[in-house]
MOPAC internal coordinates of N, CA, C and O (Angstrom, degrees):
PM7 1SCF
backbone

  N    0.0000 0     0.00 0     0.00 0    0    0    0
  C    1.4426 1     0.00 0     0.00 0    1    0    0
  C    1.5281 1   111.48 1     0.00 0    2    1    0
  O    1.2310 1   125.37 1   143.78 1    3    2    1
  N    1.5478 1   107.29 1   -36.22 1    3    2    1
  C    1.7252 1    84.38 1  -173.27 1    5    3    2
  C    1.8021 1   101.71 1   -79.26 1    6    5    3
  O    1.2310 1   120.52 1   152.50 1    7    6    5
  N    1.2555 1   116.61 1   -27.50 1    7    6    5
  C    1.7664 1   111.47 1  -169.25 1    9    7    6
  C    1.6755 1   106.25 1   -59.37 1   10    9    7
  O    1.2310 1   121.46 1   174.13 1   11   10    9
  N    1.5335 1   114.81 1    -5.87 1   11   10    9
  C    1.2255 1   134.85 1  -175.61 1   13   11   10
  C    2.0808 1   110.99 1   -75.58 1   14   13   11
  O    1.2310 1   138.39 1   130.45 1   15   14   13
  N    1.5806 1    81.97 1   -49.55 1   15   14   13
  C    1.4618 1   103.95 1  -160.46 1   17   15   14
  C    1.8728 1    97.45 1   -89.55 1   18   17   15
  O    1.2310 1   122.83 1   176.31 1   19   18   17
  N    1.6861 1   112.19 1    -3.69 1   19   18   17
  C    1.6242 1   109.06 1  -172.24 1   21   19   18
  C    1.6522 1    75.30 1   -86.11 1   22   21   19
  O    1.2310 1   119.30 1   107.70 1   23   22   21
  N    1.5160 1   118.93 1   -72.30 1   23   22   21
  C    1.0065 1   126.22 1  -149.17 1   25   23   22
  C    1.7006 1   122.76 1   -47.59 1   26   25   23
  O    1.2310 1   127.30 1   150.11 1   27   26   25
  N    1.5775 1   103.55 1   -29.89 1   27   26   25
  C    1.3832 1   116.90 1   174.32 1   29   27   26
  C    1.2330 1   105.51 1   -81.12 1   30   29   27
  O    1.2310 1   107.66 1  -178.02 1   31   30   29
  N    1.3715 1   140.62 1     1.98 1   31   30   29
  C    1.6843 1   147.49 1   175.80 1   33   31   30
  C    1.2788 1    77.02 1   -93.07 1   34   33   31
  O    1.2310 1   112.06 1    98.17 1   35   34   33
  N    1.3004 1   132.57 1   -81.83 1   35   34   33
  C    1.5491 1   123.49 1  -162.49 1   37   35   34
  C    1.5230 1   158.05 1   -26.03 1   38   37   35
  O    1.2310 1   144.58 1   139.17 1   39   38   37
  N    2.0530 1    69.83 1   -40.83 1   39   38   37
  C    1.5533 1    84.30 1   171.66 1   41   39   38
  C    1.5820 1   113.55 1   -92.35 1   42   41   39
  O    1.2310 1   127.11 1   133.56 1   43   42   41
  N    1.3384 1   103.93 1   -46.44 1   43   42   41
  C    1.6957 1   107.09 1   153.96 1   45   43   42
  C    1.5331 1   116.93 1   -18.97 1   46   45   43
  O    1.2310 1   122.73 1   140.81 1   47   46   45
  N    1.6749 1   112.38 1   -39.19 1   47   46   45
  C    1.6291 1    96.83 1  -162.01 1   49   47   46
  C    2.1256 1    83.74 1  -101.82 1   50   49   47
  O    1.2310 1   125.30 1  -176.07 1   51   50   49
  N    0.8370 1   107.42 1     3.93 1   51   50   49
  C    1.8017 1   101.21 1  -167.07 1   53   51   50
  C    1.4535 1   105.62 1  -103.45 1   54   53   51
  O    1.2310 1   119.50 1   165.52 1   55   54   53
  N    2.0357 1   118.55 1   -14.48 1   55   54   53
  C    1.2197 1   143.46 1   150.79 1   57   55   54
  C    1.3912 1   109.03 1   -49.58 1   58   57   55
  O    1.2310 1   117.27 1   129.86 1   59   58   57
  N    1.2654 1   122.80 1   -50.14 1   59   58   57
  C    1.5303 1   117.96 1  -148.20 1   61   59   58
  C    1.1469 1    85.95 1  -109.68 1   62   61   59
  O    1.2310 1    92.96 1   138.59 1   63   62   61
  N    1.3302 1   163.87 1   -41.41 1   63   62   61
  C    1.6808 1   173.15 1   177.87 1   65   63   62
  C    1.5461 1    79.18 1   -51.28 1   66   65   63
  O    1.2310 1   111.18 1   105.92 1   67   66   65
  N    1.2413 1   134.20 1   -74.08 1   67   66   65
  C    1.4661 1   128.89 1  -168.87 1   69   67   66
  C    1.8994 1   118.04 1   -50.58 1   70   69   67
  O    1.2310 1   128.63 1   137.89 1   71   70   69
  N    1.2653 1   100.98 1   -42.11 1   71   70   69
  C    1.3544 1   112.19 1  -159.08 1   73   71   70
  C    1.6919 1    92.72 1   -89.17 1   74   73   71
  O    1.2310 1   110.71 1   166.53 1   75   74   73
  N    1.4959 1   135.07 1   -13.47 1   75   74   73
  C    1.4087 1   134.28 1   173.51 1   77   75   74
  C    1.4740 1    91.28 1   -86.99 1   78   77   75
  O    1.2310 1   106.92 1   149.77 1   79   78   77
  N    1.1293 1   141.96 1   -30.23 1   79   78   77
  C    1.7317 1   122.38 1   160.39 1   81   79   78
  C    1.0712 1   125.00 1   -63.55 1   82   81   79
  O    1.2310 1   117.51 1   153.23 1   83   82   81
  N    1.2313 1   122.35 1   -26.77 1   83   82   81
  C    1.9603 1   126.47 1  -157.76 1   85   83   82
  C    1.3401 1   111.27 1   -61.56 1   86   85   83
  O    1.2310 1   116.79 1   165.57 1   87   86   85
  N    1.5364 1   123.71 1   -14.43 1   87   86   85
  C    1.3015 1   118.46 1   142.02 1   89   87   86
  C    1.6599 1   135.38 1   -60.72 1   90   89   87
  O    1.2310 1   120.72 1  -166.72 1   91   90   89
  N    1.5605 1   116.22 1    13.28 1   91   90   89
  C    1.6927 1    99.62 1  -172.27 1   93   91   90
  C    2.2349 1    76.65 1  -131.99 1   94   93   91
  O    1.2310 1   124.79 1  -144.97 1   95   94   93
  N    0.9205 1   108.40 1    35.03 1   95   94   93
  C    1.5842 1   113.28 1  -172.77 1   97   95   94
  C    1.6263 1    72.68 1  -101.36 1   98   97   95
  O    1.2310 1   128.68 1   -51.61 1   99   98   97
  N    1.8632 1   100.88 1   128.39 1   99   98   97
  C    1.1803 1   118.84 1   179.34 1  101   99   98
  C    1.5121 1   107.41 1  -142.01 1  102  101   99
  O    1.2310 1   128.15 1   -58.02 1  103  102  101
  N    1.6767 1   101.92 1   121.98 1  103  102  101
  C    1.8992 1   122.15 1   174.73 1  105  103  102
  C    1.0869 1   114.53 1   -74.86 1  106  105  103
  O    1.2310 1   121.15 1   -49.31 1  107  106  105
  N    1.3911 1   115.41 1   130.69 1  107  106  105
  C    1.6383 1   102.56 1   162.35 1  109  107  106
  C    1.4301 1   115.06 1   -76.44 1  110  109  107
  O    1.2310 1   124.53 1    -9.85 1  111  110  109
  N    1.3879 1   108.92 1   170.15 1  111  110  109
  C    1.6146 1    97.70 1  -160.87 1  113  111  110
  C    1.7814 1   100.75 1   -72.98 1  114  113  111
  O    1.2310 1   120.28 1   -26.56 1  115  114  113
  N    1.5070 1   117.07 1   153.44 1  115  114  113
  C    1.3087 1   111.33 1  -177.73 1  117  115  114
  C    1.5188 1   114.06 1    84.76 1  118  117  115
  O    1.2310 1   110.93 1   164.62 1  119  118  117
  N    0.7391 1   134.66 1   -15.38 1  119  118  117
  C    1.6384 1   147.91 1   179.45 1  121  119  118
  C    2.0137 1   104.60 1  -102.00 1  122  121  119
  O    1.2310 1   138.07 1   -41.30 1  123  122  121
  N    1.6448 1    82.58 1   138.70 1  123  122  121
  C    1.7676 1   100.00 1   175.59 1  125  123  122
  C    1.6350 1    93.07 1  -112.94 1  126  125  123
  O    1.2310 1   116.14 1  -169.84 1  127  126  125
  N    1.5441 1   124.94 1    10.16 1  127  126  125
  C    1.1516 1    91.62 1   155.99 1  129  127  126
  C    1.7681 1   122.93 1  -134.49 1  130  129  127
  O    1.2310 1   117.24 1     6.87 1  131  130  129
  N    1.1600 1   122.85 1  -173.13 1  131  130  129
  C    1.4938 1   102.04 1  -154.57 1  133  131  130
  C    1.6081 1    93.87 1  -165.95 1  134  133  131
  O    1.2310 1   118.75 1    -9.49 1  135  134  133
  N    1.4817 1   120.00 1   170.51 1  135  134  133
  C    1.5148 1   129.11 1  -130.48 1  137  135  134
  C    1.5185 1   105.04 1  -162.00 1  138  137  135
  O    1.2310 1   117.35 1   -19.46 1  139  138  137
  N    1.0858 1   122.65 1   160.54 1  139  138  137
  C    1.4961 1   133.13 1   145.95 1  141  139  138
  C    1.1335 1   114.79 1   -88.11 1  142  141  139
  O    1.2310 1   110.02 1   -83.33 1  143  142  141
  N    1.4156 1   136.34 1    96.67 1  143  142  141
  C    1.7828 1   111.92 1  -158.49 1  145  143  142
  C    1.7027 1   108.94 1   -80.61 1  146  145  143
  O    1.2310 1   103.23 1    -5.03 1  147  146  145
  N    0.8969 1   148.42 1   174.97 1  147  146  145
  C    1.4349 1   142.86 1  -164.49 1  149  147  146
  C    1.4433 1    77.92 1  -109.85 1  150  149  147
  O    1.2310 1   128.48 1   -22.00 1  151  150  149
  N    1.9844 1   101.27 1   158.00 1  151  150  149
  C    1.4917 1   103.34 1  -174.39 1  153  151  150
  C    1.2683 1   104.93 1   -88.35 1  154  153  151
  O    1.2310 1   127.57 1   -36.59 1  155  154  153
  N    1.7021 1   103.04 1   143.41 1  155  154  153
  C    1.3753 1   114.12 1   165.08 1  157  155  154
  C    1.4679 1    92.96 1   123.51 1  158  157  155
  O    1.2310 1   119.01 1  -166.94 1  159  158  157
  N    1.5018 1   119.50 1    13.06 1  159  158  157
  C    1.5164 1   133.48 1  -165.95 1  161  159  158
  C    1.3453 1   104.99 1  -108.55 1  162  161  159
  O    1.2310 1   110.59 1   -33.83 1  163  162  161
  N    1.4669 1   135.29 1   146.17 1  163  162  161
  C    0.9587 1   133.93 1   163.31 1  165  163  162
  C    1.4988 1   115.74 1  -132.53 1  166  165  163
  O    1.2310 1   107.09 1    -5.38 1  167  166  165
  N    0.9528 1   141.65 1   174.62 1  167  166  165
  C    1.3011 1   147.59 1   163.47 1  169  167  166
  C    1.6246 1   119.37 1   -75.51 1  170  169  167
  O    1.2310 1   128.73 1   -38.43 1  171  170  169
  N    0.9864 1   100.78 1   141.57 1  171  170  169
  C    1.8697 1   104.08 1  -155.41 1  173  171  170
  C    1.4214 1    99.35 1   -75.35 1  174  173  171
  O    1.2310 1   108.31 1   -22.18 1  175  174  173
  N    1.3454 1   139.46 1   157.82 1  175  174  173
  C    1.5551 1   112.39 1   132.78 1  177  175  174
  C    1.7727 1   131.71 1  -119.84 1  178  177  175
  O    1.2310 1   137.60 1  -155.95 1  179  178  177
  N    1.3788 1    83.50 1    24.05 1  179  178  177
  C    1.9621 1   103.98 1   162.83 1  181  179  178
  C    1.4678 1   106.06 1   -97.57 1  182  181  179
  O    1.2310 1   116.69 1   136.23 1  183  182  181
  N    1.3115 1   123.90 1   -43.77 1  183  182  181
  C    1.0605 1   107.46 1  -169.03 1  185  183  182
  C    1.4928 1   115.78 1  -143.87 1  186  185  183
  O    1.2310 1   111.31 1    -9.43 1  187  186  185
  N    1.8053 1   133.97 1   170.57 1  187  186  185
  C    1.5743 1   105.13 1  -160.53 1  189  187  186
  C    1.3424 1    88.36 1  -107.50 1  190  189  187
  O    1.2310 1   129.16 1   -54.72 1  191  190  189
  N    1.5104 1    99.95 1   125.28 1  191  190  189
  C    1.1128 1   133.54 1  -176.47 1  193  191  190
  C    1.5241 1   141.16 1   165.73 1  194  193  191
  O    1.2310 1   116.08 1    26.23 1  195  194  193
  N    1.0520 1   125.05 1  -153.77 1  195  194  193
  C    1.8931 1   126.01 1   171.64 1  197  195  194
  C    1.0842 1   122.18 1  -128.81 1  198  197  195
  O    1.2310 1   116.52 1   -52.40 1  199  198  197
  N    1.5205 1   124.22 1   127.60 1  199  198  197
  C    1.5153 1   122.04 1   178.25 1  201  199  198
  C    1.7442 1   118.22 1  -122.17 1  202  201  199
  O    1.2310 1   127.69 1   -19.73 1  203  202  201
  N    0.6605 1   102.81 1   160.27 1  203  202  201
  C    1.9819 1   109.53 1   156.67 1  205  203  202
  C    1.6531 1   100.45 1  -132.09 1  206  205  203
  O    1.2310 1   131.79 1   -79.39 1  207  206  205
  N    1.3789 1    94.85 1   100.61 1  207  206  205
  C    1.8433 1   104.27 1   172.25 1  209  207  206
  C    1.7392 1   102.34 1   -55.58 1  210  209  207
  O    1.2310 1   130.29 1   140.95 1  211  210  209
  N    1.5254 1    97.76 1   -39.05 1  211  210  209
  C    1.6507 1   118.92 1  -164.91 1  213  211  210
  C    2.2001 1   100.54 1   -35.75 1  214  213  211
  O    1.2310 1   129.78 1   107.76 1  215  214  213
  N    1.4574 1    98.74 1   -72.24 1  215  214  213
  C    1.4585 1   115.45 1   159.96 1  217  215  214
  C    1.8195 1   148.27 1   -92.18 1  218  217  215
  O    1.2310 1   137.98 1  -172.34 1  219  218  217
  N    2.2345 1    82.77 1     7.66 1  219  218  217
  C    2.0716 1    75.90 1   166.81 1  221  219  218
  C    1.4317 1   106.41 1    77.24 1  222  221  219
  O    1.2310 1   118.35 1  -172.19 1  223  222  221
  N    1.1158 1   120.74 1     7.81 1  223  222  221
  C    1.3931 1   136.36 1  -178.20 1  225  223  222
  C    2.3594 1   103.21 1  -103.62 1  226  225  223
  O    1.2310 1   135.04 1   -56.95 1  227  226  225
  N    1.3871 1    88.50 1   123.05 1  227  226  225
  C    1.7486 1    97.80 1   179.94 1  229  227  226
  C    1.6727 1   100.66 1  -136.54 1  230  229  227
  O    1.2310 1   122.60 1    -9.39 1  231  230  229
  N    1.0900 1   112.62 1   170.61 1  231  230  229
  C    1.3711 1   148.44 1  -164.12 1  233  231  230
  C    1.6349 1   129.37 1  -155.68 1  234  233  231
  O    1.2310 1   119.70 1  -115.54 1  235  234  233
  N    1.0149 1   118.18 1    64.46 1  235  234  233
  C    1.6300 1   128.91 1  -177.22 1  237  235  234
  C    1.2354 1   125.41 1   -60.98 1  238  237  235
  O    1.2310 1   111.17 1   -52.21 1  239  238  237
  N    1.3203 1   134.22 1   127.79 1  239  238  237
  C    1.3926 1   123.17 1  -171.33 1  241  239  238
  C    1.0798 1    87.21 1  -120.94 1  242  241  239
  O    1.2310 1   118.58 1   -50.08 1  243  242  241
  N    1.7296 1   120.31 1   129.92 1  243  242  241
  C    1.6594 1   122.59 1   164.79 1  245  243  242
  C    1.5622 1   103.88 1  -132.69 1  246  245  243
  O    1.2310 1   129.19 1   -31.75 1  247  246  245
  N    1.3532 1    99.89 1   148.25 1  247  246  245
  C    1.6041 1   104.13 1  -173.36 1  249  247  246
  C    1.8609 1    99.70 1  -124.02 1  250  249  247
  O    1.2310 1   125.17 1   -51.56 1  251  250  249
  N    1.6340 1   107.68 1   128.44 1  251  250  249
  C    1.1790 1   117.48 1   178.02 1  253  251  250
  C    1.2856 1   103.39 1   -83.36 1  254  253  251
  O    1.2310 1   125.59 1    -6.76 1  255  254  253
  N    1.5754 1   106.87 1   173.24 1  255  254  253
  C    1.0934 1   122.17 1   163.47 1  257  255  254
  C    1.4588 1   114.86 1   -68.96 1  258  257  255
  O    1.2310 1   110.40 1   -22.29 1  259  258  257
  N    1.5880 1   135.65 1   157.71 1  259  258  257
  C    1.3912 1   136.87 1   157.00 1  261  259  258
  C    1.4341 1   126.16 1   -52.55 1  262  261  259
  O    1.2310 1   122.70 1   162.61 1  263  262  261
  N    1.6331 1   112.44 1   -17.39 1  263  262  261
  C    1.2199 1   122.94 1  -152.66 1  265  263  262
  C    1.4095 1    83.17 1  -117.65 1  266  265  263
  O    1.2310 1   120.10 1   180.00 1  267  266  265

């Protein structure tokens, strides 16, 4: 019971550590969905998503249908 009650402190504190960032969560334009981009990331403008031209490094965001 208590490794119960650490772990539910944990996530509680790994909840609110997340939710004090959710302001630097950045859309590319045209996109409903959105990211923390890792640094050195930018926002594409070919495609919706994140790149570093610097290292050839991308990040694609695609959204399916529900169906």
């Amino acid at each position: 019971m208590r490794s119960f009650r650490w772990l539910l402190l944990f996530a509680t504190l790994g909840l609110a550590a997340s939710a004090l960032r959710a302001d630097d969560v950045t859309y590319p334009p045209g996109s409903r969905i959105g990211l923390i981009p890792p640094s050195g990331m930018v926002t594409s403008r070919s495609f919706f998503g994140f790149e570093d031209p610097e290292n050839n490094v991308v990040i694609m965001l695609v959204a399916l249908p529900g169906q």
